[in-house]
N, CA, C and O atoms as CSV, one atom per row, in Angstrom:
chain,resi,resn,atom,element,x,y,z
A,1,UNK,N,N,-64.693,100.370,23.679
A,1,UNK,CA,C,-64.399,101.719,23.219
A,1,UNK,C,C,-64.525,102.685,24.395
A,1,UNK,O,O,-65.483,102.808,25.159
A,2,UNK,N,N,-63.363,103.348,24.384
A,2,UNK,CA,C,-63.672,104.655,25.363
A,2,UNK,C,C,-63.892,105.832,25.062
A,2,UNK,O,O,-63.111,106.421,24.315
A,3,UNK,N,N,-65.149,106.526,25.639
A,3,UNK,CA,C,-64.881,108.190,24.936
A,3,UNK,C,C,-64.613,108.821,25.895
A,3,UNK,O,O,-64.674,108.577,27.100
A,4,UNK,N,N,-64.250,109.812,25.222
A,4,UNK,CA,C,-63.446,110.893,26.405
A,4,UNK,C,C,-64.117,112.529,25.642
A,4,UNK,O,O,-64.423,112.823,24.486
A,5,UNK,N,N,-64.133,113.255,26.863
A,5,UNK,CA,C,-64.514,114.202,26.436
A,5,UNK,C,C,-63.846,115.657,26.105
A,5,UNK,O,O,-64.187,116.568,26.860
A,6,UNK,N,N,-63.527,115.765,25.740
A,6,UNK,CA,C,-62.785,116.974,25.081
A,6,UNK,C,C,-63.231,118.492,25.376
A,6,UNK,O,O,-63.659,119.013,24.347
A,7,UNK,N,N,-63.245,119.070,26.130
A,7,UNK,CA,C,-63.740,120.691,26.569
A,7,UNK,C,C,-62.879,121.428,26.367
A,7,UNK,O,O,-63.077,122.622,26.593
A,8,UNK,N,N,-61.715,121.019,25.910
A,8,UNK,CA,C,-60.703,122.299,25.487
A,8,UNK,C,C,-61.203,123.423,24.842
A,8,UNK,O,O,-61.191,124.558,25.318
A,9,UNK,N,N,-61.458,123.237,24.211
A,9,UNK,CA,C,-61.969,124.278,23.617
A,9,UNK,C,C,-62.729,125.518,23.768
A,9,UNK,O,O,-62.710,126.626,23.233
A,10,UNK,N,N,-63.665,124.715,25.042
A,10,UNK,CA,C,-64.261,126.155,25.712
A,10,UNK,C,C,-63.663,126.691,26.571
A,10,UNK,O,O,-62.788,126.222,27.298
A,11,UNK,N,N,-64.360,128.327,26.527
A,11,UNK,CA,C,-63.651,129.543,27.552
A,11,UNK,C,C,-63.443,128.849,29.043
A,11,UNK,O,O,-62.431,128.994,29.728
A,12,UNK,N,N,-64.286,128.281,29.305
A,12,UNK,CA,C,-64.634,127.423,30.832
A,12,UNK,C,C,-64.858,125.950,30.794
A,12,UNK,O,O,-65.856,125.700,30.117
A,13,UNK,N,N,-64.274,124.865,31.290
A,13,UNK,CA,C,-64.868,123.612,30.650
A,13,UNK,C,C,-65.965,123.047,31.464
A,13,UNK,O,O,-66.339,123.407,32.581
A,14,UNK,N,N,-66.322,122.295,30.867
A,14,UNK,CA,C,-68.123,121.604,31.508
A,14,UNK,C,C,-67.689,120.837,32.298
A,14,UNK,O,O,-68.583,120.182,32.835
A,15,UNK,N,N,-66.248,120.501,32.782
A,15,UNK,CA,C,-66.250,119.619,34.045
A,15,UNK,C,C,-64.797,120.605,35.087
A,15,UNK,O,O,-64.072,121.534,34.732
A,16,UNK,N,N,-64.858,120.101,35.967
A,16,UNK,CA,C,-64.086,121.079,37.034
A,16,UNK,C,C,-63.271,119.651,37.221
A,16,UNK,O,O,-63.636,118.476,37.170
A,17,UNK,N,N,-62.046,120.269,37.451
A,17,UNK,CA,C,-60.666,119.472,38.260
A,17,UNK,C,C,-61.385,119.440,39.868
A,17,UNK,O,O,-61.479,118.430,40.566
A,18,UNK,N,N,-61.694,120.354,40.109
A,18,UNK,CA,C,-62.113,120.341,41.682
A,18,UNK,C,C,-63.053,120.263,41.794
A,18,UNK,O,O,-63.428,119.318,42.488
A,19,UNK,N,N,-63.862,120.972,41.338
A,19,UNK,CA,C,-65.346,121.173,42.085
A,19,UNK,C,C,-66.353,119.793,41.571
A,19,UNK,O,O,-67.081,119.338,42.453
A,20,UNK,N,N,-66.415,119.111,40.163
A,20,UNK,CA,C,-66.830,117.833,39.510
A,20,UNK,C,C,-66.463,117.061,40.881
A,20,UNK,O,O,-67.225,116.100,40.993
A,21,UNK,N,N,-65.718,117.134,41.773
A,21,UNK,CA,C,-64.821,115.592,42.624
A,21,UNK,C,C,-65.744,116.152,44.116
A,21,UNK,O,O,-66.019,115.305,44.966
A,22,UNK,N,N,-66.130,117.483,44.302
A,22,UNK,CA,C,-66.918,117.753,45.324
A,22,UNK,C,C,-68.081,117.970,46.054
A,22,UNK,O,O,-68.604,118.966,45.555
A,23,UNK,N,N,-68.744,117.568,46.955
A,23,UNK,CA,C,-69.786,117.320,47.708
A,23,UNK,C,C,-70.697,118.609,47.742
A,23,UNK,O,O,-71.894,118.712,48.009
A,24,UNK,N,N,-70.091,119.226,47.514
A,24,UNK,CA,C,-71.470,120.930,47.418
A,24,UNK,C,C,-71.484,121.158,46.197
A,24,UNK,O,O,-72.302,122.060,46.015
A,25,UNK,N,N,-70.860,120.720,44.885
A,25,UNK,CA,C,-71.282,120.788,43.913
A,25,UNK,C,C,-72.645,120.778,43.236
A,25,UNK,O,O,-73.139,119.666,43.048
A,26,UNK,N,N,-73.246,121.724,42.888
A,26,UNK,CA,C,-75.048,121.502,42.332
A,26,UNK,C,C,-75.046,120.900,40.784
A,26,UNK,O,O,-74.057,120.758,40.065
A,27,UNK,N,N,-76.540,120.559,40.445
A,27,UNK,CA,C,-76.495,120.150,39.022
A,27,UNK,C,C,-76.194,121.217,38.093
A,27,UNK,O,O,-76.141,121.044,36.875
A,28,UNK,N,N,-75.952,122.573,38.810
A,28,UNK,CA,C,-76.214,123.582,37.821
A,28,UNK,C,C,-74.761,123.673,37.263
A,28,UNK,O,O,-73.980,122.971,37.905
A,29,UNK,N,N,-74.189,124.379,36.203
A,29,UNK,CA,C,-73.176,124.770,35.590
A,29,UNK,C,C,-72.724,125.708,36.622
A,29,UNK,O,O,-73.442,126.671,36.889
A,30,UNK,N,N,-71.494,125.511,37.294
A,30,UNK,CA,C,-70.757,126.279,37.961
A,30,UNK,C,C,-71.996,127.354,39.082
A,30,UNK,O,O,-72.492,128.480,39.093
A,31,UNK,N,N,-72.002,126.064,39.902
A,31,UNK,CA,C,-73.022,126.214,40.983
A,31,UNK,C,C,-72.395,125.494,42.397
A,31,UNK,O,O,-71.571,124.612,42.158
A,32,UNK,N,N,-72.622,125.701,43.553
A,32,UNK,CA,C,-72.287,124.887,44.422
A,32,UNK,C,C,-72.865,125.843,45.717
A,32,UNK,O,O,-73.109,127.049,45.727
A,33,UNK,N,N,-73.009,124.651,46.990
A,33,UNK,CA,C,-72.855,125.503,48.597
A,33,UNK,C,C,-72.718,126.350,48.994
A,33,UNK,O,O,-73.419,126.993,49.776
A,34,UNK,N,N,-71.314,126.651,48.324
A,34,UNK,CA,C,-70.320,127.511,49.014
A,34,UNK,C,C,-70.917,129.086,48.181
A,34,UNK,O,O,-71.231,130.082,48.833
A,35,UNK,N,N,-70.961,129.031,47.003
A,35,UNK,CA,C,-71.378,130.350,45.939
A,35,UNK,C,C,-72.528,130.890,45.796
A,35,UNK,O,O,-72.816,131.455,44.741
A,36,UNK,N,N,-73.611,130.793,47.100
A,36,UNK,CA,C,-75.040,130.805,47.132
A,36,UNK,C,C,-75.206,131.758,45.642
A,36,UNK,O,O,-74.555,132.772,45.389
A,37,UNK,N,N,-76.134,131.197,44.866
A,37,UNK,CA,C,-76.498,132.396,43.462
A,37,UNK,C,C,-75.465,132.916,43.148
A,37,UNK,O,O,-75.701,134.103,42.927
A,38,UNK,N,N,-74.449,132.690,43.003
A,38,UNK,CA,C,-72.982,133.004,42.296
A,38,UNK,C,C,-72.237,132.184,41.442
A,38,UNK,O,O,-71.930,131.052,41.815
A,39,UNK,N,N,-71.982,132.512,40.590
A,39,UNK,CA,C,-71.417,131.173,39.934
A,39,UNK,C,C,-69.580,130.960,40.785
A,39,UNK,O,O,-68.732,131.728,41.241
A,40,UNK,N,N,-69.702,129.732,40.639
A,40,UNK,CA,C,-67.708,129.250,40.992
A,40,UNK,C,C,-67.325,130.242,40.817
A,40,UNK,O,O,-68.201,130.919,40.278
A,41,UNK,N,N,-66.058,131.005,41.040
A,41,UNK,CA,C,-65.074,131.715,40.738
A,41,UNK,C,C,-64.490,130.746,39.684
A,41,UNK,O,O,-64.458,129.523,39.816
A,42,UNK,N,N,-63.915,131.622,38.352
A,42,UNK,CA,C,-62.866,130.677,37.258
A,42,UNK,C,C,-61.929,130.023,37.981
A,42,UNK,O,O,-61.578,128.851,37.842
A,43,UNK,N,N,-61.359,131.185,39.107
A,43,UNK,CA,C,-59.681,130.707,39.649
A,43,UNK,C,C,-59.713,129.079,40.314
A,43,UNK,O,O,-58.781,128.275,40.328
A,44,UNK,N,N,-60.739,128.950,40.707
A,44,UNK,CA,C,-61.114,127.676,41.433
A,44,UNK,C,C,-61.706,126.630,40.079
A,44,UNK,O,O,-60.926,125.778,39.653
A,45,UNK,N,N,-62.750,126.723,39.611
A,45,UNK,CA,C,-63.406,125.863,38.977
A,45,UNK,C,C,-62.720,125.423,37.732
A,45,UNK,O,O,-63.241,124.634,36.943
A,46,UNK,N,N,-61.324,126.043,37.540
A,46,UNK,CA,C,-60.363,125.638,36.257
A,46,UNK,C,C,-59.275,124.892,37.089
A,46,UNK,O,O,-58.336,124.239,36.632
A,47,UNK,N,N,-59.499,125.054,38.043
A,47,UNK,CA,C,-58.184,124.077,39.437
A,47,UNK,C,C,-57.106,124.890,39.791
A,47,UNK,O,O,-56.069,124.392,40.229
A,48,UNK,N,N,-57.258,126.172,39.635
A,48,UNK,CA,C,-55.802,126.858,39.212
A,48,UNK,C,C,-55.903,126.882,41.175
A,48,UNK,O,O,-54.894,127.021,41.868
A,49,UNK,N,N,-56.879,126.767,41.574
A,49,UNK,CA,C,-57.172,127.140,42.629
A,49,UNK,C,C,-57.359,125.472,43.383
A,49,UNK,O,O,-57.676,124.566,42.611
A,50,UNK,N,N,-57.225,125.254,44.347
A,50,UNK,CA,C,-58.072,123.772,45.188
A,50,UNK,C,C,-59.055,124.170,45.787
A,50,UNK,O,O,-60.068,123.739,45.237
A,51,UNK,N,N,-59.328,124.941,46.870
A,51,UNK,CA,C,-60.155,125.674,47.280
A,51,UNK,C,C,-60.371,124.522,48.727
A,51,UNK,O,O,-61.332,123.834,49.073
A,52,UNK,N,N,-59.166,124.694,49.242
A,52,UNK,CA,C,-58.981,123.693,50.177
A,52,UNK,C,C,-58.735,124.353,52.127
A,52,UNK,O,O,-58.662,123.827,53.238
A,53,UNK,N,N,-58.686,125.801,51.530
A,53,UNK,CA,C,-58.524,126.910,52.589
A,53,UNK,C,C,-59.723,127.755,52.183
A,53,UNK,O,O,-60.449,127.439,51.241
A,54,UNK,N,N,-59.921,128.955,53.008
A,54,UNK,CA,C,-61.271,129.937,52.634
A,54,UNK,C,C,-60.710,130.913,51.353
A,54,UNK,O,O,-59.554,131.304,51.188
A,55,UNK,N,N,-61.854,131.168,50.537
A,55,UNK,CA,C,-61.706,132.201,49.588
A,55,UNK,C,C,-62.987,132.899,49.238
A,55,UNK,O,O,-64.140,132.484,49.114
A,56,UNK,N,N,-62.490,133.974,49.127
A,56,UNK,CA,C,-63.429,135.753,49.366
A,56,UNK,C,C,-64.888,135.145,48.820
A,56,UNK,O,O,-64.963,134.858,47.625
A,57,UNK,N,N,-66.095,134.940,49.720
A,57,UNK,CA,C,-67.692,135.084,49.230
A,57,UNK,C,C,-67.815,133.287,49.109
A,57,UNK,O,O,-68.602,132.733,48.342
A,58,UNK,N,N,-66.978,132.644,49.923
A,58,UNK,CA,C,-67.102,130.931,49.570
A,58,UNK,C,C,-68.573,130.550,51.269
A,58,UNK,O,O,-69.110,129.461,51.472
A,59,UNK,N,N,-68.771,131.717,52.033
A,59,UNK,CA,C,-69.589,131.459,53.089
A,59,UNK,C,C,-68.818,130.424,53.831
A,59,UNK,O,O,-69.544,129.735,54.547
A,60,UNK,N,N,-67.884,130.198,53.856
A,60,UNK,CA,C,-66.937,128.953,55.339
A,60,UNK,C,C,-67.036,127.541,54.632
A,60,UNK,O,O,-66.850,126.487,55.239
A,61,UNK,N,N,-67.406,127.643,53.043
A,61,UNK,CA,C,-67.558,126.021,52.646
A,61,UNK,C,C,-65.866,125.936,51.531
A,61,UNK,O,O,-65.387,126.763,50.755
A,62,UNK,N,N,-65.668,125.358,51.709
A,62,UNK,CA,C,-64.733,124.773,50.867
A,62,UNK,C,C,-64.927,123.115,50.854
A,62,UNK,O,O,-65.581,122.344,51.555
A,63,UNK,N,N,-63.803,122.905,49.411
A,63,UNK,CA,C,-64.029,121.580,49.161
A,63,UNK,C,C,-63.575,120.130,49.952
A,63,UNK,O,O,-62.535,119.743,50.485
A,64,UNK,N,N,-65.205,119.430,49.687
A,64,UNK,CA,C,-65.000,117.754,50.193
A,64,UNK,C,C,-65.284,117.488,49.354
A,64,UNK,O,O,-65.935,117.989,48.438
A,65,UNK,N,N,-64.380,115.791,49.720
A,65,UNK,CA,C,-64.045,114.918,48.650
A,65,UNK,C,C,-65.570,114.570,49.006
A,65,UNK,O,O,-66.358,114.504,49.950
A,66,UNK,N,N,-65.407,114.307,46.956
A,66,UNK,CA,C,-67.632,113.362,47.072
A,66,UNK,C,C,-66.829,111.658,47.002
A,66,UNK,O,O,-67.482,110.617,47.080
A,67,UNK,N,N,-65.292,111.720,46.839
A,67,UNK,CA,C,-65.112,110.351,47.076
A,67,UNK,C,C,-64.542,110.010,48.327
A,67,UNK,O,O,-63.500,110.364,48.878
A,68,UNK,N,N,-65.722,109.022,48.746
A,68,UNK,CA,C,-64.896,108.504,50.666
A,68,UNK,C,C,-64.626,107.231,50.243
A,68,UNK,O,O,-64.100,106.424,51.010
């Protein structure tokens, strides 16, 4: 059996297209490196964004792959 998880539903979902797959990601809910005490930006943490170049208050971190 497989489950799958379903977050549609919320305003924000509990897993990120990008940021879930990246290396500065924290345990916290929309936490990481780059956002010292800030949460993710939505534009990024919904994927609309990659965050693969710099973006405004990211401190010079953008995303690495947590898969090598």
């Amino acid at each position: 059996m497989i489950n799958v998880l379903d977050d549609s539903q919320l305003t924000e979902g509990l897993f990120s297209p990008v940021c879930s797959l990246c290396i500065h990601e924290k345990d916290e809910h929309r936490r990481c490196s780059a956002f010292k005490g800030k949460p993710i930006p939505l534009k990024i943490w919904s994927g609309s964004i990659r965050h693969t170049s710099p973006f405004p208050g990211d401190n010079g971190i953008q995303f690495e792959s947590a898969r090598k």
